[in-house]
C-alpha positions as CSV (number, residue, x, y, z in Angstrom):
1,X,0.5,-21.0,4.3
2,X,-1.8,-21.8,1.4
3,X,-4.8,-19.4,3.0
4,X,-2.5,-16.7,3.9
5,X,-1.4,-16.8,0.3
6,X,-5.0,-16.8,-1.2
7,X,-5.9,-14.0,1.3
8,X,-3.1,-11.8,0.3
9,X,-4.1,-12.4,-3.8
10,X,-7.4,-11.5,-3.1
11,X,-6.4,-8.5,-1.4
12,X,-4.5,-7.1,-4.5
13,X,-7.4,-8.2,-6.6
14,X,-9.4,-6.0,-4.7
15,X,-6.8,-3.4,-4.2
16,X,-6.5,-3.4,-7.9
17,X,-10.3,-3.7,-8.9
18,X,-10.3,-0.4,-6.7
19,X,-7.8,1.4,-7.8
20,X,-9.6,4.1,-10.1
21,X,-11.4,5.0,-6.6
22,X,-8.4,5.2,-4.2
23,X,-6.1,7.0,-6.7
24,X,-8.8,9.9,-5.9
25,X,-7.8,10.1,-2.2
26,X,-4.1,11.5,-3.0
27,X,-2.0,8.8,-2.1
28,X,1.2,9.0,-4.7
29,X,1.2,12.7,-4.2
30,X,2.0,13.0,-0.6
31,X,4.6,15.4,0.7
32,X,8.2,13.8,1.1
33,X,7.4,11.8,-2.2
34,X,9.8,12.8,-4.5
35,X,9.2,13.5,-8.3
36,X,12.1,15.0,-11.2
37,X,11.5,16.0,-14.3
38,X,13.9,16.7,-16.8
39,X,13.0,16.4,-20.8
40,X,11.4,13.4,-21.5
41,X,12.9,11.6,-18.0
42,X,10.8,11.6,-15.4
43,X,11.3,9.7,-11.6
44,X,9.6,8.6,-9.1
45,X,10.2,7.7,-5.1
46,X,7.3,7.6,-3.2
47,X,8.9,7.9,0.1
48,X,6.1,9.2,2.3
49,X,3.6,6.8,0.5
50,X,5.4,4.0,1.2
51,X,5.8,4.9,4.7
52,X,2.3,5.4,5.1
53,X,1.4,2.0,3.7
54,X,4.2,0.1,5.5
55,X,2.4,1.6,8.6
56,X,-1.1,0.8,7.9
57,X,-0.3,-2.7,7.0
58,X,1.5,-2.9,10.2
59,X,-1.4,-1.9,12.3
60,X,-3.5,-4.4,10.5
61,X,-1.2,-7.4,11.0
62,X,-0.7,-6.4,14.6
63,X,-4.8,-7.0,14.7
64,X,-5.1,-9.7,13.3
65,X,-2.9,-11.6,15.3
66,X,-3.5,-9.9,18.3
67,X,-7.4,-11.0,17.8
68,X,-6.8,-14.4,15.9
69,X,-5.8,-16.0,18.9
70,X,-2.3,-17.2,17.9
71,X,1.1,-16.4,19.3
């Protein structure tokens, strides 16, 4: 438990260390996420972007245990 927990913080280190970098692929701006603006009111859902993430990561787990070796 303790390395999957330092694992995961460094991965939002890094995620966050890149940021400035992968804000300039488009992600946030996807179609399906939804954005209102009225006045000085604005909201946010990014739907498809968090669909697309929840995906991604799923792959990646399904990797990593499929090629760890554990059950």
């Amino acid at each position: 438990m303790n390395r999957t927990l330092i694992i995961v913080g460094l991965v939002i280190v890094a995620i966050g260390l890149l940021w400035p970098w992968l804000s300039r692929l488009g992600l946030g701006r996807l179609p399906g996420d939804i954005v209102i603006r009225r006045g000085n009111f604005t909201f946010y859902a990014p739907i498809a972007t968090a669909l697309l993430a929840s995906v991604a990561l799923s792959v990646i787990v399904w990797l990593l245990r499929r090629y760890s070796g554990s059950s």
